[in-house]
C-alpha angles and dihedrals in degrees: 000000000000128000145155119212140150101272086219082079094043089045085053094040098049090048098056093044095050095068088079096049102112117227094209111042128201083196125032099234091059082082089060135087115225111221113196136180126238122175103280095359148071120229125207123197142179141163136186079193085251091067138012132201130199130177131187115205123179109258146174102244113205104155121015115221148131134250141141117219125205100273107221108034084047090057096047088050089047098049092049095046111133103222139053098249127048131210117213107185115166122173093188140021090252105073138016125203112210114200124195124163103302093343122093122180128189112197116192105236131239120233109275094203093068104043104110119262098208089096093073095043102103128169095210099181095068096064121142125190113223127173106255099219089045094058099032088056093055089046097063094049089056122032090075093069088057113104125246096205107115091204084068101054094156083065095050099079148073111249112210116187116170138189140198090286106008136063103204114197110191129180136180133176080184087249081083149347133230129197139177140165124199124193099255115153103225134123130209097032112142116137140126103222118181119252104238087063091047091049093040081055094052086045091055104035082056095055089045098042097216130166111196137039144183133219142197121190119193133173086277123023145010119232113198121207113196116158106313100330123091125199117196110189125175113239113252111263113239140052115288107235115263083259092186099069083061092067110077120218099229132030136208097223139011122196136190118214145162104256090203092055098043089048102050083055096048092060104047091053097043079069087081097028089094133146100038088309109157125233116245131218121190124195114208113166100261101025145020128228130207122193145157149179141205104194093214100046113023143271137256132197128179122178123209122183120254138168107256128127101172122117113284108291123186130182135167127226138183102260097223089050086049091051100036083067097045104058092040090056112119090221149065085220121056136196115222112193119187140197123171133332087252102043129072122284123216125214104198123202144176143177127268085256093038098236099117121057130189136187131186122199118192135174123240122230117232103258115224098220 
């Protein structure tokens, strides 16, 4: 292998690969990037064996050839070269010389043969072509709701389900549930693909500044195209909860508020709500206050005027859940729909045409009165 490219587009590419490069490999070579070349370019390539990463940059081909490169250590040497252009020469698999202006850098090689094949595998007759702003701004409404907790593996993902003329994204850690459909014209779309790779997705496509993507589910995995990278993610084991029998179908109260304000409030009295303490909200007709207390620490309480008339309601909420659905929200105005203190509230959202809806389901906590 011999080749000559920018290393601005080494510097990009490495970056974007070297998300996949496990930091705690079962095999040795899944702390490698694989470097490949195609024709006129140079492929990278890496895999933790949950998600893969490939990127194409344009390149002077001298020699072909195939290596994979310790990852992290290559994209520390990379970042730091001194010139503009790169050269990457390797005689062997075994070992790779990189060259830029007065530097010169030797990395000992993994062995080629055992880096994992699945990457290159594309159905390429499944492809389905999504507007990439529409879906990386639902996925960042919703991937927060997605649970971390690895025992669980079925929550930690992001369900999409799409119609003839919606894409719905749906994600529960079961403390609370988030939904939103965007108006995305695809068919055939029902997988349960874990959050990390769906982030990982919204990070790239904004340092690429793409605007479109394409897609390809199978029994078993998604592949993304989007420009010259490709991202391959297994699908989450495990049945997504039937998520629609948590939505009743009538509420108690509804109320309409300002999310900023309510917001704004939230945060500066979540300061004191500490240790696991709940955040309180309490309806008066007229205004809502919200209020909390951390014994140890203090407590805190502001007041804002609402329209509300009803009897006198208070629930509690984790304020990071609260908040959580309040940032995420599509709209300046928000509806607030309760039942009990006891049952599950809804913040319901949608976008200023109206052709975006959320809704964001969270669980109260029990209040000590």
């Amino acid at each position: 292998m011999k080749l000559e490219l920018a290393k601005t587009d080494l510097v990009n590419a490495t970056a974007i690969v070297g998300r996949a490069v496990s930091s705690r490999p079962s095999l040795q070579v899944l702390a490698g990037i694989r470097l490949t070349t195609r024709n006129e370019s140079l492929e990278l390539a890496a895999t933790d064996m949950e998600l893969s990463l490939a990127a194409q940059v344009d390149a002077s081909i001298a020699e072909q050839g195939e290596v994979v490169v310790p990852g992290r250590i290559f994209v520390d040497v990379v970042r730091n070269l001194p010139s503009d252009r790169v050269t990457l020469e390797s005689s062997s698999d075994s070992s790779i010389s990189l060259r830029s202006g007065n530097a010169h850098f030797t990395l000992r090689c993994l062995p080629t043969a055992d880096f994992p094949a699945f990457v290159d595998d594309l159905p390429t007759d499944k492809l389905v072509d999504l507007p990439f702003s529409s879906l990386s701004d639902a996925i960042a409404r919703v991937a927060r709701a997605a649970s971390r907790d690895e025992t669980r593996p079925h929550l930690t993902g992001v369900l999409l389900q799409s119609s003839s003329s919606r894409l719905r994204l749906v994600a529960t850690d079961s403390y609370r549930l988030a939904v939103i459909e965007v108006p995305v014209p695809s068919e055939g779309i029902d997988a349960n693909i874990p959050a990390r790779s769906l982030q990982e997705l919204a990070r790239i496509g904004g340092q690429l500044e793409e605007s479109h993507l394409r897609l390809a589910v199978d029994e078993q995995r998604v592949i993304f195209l989007l420009g010259r990278v490709r991202m391959v993610s297994r699908l989450v084991e495990g049945r997504f909860p039937s998520y629609e029998q948590l939505l009743p179908d009538t509420w108690e109260h509804e109320l309409s508020l300002d999310r900023d304000e309510l917001l704004d409030v939230v945060r500066r009295v979540a300061l004191l709500a500490q240790r696991h303490s709940p955040l309180r909200l309490r309806f008066r007709p007229g205004e809502l206050e919200v209020s909390a207390e951390t014994p140890e620490v203090g407590e805190a309480s502001e007041r804002l005027p609402i329209s509300y008339s009803a009897d006198e309601f208070e629930i509690g909420f984790n304020p990071d859940f609260l908040r959580d659905g309040l940032e995420t929200a599509l709209s300046q105005t928000i509806r607030l729909k309760l039942l009990t203190p006891l049952r599950p509230a809804l913040i319901e959202s949608e976008s200023q045409d109206a052709n975006q809806k959320m809704l964001y389901l969270v669980m109260p906590i029990r209040l000590n009165t």
